[in-house]
Biopython code that builds the backbone (N, CA, C, O; Angstrom):
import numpy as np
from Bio.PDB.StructureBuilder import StructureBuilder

atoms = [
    (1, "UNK", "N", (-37.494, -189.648, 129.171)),
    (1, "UNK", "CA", (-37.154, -190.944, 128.642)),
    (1, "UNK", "C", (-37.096, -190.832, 127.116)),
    (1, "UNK", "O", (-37.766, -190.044, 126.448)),
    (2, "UNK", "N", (-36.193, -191.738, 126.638)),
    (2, "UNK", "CA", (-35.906, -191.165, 125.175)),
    (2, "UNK", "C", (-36.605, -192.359, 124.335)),
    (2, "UNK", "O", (-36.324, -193.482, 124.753)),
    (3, "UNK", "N", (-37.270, -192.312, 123.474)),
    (3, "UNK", "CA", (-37.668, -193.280, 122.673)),
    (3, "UNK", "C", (-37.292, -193.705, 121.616)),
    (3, "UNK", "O", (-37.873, -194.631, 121.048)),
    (4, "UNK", "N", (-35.635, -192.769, 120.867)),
    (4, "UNK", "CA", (-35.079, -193.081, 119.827)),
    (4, "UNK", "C", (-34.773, -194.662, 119.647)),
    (4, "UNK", "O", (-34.231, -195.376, 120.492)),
    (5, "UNK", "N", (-35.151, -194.988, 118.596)),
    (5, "UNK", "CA", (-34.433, -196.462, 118.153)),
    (5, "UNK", "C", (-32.964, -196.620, 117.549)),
    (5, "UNK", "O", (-32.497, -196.077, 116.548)),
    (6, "UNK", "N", (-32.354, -197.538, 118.457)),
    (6, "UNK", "CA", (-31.098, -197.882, 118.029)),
    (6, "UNK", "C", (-30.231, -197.836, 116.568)),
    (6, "UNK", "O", (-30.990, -198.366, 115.756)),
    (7, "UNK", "N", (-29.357, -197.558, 116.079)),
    (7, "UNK", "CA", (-28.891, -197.516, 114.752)),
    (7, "UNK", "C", (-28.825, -198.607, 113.990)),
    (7, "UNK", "O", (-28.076, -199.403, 114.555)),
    (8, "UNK", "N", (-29.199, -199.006, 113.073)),
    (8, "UNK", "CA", (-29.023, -200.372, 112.458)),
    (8, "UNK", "C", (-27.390, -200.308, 111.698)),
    (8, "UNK", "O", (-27.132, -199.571, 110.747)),
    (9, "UNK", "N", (-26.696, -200.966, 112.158)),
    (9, "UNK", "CA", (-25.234, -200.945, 111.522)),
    (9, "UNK", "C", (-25.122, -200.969, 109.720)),
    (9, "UNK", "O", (-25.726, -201.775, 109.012)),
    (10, "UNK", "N", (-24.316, -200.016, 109.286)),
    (10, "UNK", "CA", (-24.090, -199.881, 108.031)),
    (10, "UNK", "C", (-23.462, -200.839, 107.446)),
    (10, "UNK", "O", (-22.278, -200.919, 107.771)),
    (11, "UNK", "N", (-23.923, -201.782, 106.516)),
    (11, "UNK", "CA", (-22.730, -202.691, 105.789)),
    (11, "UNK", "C", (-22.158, -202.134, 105.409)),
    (11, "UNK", "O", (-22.531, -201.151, 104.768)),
    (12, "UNK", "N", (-20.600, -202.539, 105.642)),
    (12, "UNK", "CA", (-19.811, -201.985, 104.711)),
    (12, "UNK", "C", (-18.651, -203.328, 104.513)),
    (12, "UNK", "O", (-18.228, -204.094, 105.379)),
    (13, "UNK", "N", (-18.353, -203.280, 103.122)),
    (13, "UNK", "CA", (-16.957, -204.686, 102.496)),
    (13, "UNK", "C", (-16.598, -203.593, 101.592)),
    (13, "UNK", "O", (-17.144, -202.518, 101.344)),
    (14, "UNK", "N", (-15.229, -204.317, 101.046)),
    (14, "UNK", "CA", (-14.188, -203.320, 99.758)),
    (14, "UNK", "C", (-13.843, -204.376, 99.043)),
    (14, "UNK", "O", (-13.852, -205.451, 99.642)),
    (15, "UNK", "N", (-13.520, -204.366, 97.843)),
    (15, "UNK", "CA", (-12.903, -204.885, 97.247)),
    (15, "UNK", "C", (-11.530, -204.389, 96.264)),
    (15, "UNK", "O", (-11.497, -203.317, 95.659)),
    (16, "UNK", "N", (-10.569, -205.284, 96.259)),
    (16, "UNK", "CA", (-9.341, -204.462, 96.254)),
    (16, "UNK", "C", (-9.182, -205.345, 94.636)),
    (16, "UNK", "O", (-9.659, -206.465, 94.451)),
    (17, "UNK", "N", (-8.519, -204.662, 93.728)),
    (17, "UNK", "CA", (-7.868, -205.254, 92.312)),
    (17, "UNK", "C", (-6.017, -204.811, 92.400)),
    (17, "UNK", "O", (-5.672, -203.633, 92.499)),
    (18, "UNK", "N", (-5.132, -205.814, 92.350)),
    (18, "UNK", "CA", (-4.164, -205.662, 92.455)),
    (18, "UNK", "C", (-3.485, -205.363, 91.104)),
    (18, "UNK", "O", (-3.343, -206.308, 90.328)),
    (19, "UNK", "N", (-2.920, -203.761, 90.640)),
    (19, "UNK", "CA", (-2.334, -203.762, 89.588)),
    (19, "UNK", "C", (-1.078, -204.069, 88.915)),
    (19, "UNK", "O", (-0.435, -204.714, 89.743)),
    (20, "UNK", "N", (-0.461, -203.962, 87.963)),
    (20, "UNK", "CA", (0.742, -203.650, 87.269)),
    (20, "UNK", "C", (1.651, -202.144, 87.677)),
    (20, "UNK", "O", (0.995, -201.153, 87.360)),
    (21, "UNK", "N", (2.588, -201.915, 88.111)),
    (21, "UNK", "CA", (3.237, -201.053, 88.346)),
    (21, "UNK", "C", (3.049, -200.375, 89.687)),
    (21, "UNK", "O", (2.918, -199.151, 89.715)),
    (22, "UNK", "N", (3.027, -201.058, 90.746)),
    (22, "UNK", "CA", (2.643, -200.511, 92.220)),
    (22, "UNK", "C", (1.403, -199.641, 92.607)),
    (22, "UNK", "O", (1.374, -199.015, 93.666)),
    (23, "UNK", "N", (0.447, -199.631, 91.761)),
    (23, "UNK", "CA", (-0.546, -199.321, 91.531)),
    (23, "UNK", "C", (-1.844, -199.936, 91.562)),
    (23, "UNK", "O", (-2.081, -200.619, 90.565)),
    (24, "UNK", "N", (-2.824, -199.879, 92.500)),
    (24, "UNK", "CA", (-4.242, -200.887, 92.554)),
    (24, "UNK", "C", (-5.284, -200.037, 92.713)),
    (24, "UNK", "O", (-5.158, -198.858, 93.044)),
    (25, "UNK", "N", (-6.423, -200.647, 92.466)),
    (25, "UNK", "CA", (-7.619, -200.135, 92.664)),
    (25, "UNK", "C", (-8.278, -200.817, 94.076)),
    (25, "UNK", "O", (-8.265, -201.992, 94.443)),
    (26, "UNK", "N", (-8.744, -199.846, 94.594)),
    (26, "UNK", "CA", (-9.558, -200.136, 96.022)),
    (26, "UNK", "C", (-11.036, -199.483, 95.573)),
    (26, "UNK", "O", (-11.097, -198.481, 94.861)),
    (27, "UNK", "N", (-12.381, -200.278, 96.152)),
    (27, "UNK", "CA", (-13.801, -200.101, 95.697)),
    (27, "UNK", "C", (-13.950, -200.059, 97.523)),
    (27, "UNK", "O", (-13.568, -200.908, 98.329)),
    (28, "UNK", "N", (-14.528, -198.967, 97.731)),
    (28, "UNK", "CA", (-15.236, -199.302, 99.031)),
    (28, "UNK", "C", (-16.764, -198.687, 99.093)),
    (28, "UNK", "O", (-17.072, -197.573, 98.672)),
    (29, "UNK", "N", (-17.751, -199.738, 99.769)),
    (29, "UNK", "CA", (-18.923, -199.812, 99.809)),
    (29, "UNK", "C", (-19.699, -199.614, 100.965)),
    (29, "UNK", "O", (-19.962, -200.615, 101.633)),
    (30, "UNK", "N", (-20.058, -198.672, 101.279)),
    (30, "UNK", "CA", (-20.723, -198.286, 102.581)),
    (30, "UNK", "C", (-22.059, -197.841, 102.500)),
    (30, "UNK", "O", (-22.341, -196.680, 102.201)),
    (31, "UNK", "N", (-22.919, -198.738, 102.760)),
    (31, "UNK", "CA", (-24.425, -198.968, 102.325)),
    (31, "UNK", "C", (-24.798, -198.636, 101.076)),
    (31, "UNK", "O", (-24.292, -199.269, 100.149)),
    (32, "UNK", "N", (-25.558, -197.798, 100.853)),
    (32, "UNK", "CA", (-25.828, -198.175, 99.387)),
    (32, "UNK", "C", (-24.815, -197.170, 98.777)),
    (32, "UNK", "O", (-25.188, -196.797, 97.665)),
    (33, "UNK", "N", (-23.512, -196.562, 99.228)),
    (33, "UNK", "CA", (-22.930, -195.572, 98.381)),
    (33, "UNK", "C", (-21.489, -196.666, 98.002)),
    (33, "UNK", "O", (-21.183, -197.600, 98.743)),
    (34, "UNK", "N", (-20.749, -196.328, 96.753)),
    (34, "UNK", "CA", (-19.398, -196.863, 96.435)),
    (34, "UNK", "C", (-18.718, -195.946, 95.702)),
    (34, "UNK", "O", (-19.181, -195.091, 94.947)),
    (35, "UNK", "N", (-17.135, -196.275, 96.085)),
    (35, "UNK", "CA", (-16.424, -195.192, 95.658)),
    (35, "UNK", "C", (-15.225, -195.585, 95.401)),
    (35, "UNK", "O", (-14.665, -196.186, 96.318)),
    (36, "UNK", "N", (-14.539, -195.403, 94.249)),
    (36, "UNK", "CA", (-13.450, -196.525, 93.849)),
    (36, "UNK", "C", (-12.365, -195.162, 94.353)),
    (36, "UNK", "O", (-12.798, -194.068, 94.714)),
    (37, "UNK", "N", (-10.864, -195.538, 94.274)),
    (37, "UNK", "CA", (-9.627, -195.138, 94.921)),
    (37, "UNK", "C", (-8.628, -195.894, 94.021)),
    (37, "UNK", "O", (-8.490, -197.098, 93.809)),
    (38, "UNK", "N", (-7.902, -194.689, 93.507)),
    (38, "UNK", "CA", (-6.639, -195.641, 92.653)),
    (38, "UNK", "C", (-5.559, -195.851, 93.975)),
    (38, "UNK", "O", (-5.242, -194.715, 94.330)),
    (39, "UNK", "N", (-5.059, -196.599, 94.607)),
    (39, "UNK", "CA", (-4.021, -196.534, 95.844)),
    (39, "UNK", "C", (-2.352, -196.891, 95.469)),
    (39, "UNK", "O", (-1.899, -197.525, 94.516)),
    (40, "UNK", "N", (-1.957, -196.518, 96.107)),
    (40, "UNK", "CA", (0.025, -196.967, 96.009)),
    (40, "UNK", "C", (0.274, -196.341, 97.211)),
    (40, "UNK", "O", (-0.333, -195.379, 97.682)),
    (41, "UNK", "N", (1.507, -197.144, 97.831)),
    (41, "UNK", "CA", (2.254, -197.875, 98.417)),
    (41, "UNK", "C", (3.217, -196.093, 98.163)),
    (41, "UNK", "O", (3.389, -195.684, 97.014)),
    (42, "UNK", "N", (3.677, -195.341, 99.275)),
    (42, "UNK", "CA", (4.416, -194.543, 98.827)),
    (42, "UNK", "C", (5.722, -194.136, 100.355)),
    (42, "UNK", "O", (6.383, -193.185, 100.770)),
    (43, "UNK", "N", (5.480, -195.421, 100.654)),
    (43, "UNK", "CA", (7.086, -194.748, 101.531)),
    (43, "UNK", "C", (6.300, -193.950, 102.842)),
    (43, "UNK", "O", (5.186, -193.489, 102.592)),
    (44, "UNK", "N", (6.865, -193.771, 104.270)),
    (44, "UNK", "CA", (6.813, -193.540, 105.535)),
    (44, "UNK", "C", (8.063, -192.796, 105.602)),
    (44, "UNK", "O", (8.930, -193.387, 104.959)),
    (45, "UNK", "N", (8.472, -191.738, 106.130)),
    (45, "UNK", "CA", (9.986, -191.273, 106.757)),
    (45, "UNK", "C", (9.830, -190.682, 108.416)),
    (45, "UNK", "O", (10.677, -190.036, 109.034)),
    (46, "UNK", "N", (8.390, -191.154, 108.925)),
    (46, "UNK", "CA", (8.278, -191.760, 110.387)),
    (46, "UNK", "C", (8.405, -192.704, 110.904)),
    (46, "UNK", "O", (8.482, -192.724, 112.132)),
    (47, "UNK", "N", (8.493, -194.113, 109.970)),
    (47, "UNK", "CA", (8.153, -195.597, 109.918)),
    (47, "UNK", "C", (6.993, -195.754, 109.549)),
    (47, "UNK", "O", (6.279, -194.925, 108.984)),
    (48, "UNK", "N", (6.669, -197.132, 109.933)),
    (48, "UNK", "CA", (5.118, -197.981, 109.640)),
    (48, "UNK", "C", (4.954, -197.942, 107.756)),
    (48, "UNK", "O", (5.941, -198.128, 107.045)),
    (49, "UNK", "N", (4.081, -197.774, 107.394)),
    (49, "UNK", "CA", (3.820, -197.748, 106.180)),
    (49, "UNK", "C", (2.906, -196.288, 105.143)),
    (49, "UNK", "O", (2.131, -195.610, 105.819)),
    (50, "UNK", "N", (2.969, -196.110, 104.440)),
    (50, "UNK", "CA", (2.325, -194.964, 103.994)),
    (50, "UNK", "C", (1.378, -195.312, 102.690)),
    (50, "UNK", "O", (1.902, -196.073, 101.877)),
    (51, "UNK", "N", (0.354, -194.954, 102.462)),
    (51, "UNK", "CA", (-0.215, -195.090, 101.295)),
    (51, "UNK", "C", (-1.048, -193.824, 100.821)),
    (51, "UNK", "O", (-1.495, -193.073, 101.687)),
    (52, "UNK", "N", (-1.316, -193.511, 99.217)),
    (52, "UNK", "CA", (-2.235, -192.650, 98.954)),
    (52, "UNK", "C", (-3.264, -193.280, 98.020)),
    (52, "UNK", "O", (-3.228, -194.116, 97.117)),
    (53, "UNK", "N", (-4.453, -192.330, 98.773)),
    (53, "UNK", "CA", (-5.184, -192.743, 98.303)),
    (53, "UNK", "C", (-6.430, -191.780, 97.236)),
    (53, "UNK", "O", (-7.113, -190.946, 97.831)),
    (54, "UNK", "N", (-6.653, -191.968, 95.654)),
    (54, "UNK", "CA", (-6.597, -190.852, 94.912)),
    (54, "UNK", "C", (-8.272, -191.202, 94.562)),
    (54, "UNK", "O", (-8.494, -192.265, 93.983)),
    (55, "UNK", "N", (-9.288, -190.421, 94.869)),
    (55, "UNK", "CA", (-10.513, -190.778, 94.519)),
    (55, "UNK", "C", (-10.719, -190.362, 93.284)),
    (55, "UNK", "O", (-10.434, -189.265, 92.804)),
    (56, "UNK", "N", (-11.485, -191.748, 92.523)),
    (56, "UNK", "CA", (-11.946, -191.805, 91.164)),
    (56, "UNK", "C", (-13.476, -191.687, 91.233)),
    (56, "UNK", "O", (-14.049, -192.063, 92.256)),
    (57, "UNK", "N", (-14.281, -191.100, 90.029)),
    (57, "UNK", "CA", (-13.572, -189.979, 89.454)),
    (57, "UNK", "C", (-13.681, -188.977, 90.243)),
    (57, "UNK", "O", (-14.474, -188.821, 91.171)),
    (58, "UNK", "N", (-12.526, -188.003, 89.699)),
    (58, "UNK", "CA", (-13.142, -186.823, 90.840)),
    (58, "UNK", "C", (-14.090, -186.177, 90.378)),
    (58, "UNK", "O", (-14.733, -186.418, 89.356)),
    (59, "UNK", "N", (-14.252, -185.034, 91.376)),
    (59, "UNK", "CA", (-15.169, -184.375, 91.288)),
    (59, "UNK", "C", (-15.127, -182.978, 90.622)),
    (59, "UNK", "O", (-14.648, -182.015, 91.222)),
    (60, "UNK", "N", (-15.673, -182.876, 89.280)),
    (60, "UNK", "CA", (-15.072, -181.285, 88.759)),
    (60, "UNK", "C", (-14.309, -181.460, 88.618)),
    (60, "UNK", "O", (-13.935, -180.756, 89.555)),
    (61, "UNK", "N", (-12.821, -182.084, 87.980)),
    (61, "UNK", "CA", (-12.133, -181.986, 87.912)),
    (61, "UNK", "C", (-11.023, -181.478, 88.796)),
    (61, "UNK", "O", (-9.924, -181.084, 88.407)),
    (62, "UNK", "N", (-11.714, -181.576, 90.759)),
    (62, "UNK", "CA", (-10.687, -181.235, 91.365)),
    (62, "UNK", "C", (-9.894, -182.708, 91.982)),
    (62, "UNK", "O", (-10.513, -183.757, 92.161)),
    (63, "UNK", "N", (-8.888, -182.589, 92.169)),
    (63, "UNK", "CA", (-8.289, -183.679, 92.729)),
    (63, "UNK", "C", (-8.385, -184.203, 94.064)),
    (63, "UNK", "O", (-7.869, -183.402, 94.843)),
    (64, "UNK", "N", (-8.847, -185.244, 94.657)),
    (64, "UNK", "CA", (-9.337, -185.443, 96.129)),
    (64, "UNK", "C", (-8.225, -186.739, 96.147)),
    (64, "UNK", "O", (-8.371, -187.834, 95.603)),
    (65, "UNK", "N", (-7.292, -186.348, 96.794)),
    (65, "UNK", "CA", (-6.243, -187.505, 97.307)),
    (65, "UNK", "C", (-6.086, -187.383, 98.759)),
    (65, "UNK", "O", (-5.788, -186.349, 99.358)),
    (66, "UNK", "N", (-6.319, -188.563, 99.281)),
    (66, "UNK", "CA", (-5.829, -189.134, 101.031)),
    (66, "UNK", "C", (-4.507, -189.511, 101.189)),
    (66, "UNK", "O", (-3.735, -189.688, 100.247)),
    (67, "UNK", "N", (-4.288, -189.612, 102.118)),
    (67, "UNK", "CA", (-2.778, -189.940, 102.571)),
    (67, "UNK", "C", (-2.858, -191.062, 104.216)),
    (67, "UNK", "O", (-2.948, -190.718, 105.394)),
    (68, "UNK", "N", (-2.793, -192.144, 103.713)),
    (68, "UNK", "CA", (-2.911, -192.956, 105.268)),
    (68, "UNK", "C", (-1.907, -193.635, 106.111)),
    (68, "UNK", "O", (-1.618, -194.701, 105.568)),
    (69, "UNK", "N", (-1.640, -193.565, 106.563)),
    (69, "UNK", "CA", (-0.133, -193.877, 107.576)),
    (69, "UNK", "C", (-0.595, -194.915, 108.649)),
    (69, "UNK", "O", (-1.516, -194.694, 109.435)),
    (70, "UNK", "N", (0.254, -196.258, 108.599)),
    (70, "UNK", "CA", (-0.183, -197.002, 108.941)),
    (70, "UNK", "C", (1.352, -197.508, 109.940)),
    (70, "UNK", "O", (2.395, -197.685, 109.310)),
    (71, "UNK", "N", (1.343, -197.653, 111.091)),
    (71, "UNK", "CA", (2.002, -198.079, 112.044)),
    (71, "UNK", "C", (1.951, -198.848, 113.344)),
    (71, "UNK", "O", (0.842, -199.185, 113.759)),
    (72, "UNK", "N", (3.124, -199.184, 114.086)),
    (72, "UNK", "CA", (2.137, -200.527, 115.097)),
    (72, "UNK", "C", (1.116, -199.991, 115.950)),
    (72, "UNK", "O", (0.200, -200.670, 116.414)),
    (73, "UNK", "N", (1.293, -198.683, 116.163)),
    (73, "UNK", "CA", (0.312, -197.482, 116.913)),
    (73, "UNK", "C", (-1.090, -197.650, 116.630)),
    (73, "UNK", "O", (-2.006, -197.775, 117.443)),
    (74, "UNK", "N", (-1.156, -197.635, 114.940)),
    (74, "UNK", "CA", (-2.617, -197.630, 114.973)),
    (74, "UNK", "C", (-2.346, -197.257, 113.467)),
    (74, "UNK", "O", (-1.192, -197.251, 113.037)),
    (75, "UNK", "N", (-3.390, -196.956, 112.700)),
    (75, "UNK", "CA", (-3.747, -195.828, 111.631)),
    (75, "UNK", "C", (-4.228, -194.585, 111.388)),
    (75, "UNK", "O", (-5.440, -194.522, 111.597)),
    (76, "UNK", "N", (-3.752, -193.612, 111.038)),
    (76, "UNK", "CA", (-4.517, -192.469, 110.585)),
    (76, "UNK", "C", (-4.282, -191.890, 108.704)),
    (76, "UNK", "O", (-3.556, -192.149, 107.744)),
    (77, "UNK", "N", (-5.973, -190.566, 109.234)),
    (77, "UNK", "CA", (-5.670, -190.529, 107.524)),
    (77, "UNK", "C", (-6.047, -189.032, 107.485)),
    (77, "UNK", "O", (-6.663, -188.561, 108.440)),
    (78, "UNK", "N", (-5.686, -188.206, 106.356)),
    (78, "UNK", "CA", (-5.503, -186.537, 106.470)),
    (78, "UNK", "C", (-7.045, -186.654, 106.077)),
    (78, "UNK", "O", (-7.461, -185.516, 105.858)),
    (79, "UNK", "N", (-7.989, -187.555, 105.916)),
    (79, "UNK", "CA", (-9.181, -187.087, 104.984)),
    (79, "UNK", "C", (-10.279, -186.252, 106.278)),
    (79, "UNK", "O", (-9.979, -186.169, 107.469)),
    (80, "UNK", "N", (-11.030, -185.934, 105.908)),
    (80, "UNK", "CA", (-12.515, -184.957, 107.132)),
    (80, "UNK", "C", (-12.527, -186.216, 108.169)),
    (80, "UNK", "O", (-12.162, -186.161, 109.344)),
    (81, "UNK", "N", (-12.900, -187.071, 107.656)),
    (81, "UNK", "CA", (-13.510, -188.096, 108.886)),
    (81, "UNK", "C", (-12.021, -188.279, 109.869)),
    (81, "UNK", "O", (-12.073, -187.824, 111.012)),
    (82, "UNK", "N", (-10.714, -188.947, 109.397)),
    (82, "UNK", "CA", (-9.860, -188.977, 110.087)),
    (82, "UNK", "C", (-8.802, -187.853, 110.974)),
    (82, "UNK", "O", (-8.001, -188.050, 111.887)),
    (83, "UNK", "N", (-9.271, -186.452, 110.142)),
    (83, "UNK", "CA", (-9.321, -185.760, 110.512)),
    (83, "UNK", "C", (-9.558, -184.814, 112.102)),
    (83, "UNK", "O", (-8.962, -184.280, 113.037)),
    (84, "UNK", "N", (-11.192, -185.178, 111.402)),
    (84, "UNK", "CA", (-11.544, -184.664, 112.788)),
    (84, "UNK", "C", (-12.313, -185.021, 113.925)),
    (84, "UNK", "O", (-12.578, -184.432, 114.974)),
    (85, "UNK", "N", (-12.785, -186.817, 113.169)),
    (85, "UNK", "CA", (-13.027, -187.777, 114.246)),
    (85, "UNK", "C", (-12.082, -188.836, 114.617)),
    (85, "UNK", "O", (-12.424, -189.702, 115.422)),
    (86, "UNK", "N", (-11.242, -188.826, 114.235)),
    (86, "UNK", "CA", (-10.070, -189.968, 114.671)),
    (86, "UNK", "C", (-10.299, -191.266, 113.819)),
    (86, "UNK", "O", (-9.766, -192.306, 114.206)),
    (87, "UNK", "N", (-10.842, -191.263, 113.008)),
    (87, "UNK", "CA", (-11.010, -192.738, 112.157)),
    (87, "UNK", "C", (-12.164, -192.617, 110.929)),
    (87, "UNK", "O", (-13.259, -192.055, 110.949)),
    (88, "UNK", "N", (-11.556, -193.287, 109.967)),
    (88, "UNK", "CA", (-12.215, -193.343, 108.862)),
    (88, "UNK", "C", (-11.732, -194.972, 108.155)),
    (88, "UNK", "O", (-10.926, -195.837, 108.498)),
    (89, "UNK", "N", (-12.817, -194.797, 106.874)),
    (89, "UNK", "CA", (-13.301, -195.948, 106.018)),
    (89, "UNK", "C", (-11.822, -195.707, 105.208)),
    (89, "UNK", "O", (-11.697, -196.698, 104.488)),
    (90, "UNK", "N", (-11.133, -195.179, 105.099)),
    (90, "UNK", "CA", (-9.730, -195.165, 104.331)),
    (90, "UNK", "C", (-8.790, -195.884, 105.014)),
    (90, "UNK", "O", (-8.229, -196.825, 104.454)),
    (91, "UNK", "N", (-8.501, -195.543, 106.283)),
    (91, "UNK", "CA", (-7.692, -196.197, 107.329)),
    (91, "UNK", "C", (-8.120, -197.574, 107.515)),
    (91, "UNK", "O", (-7.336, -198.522, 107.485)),
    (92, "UNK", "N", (-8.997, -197.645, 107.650)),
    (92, "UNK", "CA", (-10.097, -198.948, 108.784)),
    (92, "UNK", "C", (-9.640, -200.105, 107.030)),
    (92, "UNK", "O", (-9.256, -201.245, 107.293)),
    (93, "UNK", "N", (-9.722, -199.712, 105.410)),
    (93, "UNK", "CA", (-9.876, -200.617, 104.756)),
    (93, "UNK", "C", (-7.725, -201.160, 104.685)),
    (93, "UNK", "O", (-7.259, -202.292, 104.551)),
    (94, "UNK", "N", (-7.223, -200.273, 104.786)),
    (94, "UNK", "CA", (-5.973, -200.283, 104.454)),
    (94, "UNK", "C", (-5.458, -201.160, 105.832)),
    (94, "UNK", "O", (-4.774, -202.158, 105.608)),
    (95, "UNK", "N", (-5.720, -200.865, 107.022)),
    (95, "UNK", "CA", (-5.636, -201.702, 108.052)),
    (95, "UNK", "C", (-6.166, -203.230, 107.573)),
    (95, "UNK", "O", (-5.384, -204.154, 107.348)),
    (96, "UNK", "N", (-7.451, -203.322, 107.470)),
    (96, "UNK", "CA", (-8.111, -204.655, 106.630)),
    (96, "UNK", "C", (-7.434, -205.692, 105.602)),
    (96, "UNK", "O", (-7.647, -206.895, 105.449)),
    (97, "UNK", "N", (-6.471, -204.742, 104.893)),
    (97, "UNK", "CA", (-5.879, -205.424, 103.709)),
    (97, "UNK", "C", (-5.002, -205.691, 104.161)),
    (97, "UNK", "O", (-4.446, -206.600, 103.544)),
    (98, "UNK", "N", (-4.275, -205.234, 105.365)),
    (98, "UNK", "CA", (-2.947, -205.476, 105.745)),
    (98, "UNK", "C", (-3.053, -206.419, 106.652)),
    (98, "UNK", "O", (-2.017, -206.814, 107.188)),
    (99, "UNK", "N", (-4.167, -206.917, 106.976)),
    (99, "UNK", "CA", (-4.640, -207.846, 108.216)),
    (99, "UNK", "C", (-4.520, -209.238, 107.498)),
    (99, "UNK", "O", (-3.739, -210.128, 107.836)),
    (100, "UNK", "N", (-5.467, -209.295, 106.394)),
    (100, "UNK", "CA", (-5.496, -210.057, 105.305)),
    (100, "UNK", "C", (-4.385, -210.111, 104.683)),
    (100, "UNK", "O", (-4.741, -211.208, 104.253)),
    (101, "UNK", "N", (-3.482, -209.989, 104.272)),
    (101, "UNK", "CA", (-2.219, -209.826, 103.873)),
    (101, "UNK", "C", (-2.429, -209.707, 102.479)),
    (101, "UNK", "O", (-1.471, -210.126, 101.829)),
    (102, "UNK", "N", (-3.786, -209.080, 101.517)),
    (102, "UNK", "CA", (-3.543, -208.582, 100.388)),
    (102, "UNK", "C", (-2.997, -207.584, 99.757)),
    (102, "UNK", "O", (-2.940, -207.476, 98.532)),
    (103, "UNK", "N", (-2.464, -206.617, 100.763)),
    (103, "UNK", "CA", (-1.419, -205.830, 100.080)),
    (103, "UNK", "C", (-0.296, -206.581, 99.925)),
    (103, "UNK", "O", (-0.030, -207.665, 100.443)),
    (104, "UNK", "N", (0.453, -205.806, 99.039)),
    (104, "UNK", "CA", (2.130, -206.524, 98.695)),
    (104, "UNK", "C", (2.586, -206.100, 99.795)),
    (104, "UNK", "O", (2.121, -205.090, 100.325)),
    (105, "UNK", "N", (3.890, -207.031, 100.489)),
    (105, "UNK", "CA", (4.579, -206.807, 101.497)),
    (105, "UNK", "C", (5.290, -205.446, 101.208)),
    (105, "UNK", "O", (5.552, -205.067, 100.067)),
    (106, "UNK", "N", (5.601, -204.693, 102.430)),
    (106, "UNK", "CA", (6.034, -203.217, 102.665)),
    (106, "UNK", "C", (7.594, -203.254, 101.655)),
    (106, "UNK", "O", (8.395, -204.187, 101.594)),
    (107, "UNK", "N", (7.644, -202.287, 101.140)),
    (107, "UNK", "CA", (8.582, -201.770, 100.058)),
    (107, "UNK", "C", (8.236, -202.745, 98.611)),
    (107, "UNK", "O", (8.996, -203.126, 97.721)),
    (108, "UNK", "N", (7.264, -202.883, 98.743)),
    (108, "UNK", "CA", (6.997, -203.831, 96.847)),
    (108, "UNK", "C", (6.493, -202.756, 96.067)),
    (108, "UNK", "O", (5.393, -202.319, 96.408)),
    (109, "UNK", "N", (7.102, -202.198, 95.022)),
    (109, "UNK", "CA", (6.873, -201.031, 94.608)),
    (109, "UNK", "C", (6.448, -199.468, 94.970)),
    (109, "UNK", "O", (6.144, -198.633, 94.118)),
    (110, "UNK", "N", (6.496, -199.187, 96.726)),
    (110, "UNK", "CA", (6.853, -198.467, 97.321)),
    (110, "UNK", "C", (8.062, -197.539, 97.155)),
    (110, "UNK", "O", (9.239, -197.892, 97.090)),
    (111, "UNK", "N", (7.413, -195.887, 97.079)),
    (111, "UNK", "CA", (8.630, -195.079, 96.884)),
    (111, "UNK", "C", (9.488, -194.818, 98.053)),
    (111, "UNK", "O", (8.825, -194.625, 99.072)),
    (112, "UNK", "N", (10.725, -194.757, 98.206)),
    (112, "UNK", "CA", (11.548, -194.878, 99.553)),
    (112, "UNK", "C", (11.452, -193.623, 99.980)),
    (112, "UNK", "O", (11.375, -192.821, 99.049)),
    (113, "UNK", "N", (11.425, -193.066, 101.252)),
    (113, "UNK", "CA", (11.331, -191.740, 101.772)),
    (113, "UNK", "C", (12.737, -192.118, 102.592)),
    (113, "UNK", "O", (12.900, -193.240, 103.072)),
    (114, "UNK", "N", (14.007, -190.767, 102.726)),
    (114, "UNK", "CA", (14.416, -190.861, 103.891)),
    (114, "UNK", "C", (14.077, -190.462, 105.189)),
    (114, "UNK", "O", (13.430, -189.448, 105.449)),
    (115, "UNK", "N", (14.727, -191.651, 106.396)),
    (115, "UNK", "CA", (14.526, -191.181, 107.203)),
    (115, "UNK", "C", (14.799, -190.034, 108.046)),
    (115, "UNK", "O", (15.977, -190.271, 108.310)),
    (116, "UNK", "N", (14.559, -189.088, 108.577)),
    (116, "UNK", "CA", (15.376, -188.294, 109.516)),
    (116, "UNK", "C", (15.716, -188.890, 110.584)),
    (116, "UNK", "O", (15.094, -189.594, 111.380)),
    (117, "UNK", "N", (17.574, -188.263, 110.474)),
    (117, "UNK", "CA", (18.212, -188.885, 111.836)),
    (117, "UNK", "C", (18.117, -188.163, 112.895)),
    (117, "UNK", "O", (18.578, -188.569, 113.962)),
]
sb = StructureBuilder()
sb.init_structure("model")
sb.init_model(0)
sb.init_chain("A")
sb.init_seg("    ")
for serial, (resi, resn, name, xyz) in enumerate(atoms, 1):
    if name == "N":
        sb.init_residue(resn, " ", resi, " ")
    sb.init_atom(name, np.array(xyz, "f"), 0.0, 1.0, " ", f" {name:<3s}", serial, name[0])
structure = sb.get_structure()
């Protein structure tokens, strides 16, 4: 019989700042850690929507950018968690904003990708 106690759920909220030039800041907060994300809007040439997402600051000076793809399917994102558990706090907030309708509607300063025919 196992006597472990149940997980107490992690708060987690984001807060998004909408910029000048297709460009915003995303803050996301997952218990006591936060981690800001410069994000844009960069074009799909599967459909649905595409965004990247560029973590501030980095680390060492290496560059840590996500990439999240958002369609009627669902969301995914290239980062470890979405990776290689099927869902992450990148996807799950970009889904959120799009639920809320605080992103700008699809192609508002979005770079166009073509499609393949």
């Amino acid at each position: 019989m196992s006597s472990s106690k149940p997980r107490k759920p992690v708060e987690r909220f984001l807060s998004f700042i909408p910029l000048a030039g297709g460009r915003s800041a995303l803050i996301l907060h997952v218990g006591k850690l936060t981690q800001g994300y410069w994000i844009s809007e960069v074009g799909s040439a599967i459909g649905g929507r595409g965004f990247e997402l560029e973590k501030v600051p980095t680390r060492e000076g290496v560059k840590e950018v996500y990439h999240v793809h958002v369609s009627a399917d669902g969301a995914s994102c290239d980062c470890p968690g979405g990776t290689y558990h099927g869902h992450c706090k990148h996807a799950n907030a970009i889904r959120k904003l799009m639920e809320r309708g605080t992103l700008p509607p699809a192609g508002a300063g979005a770079l166009a990708l073509p499609v393949a025919a």
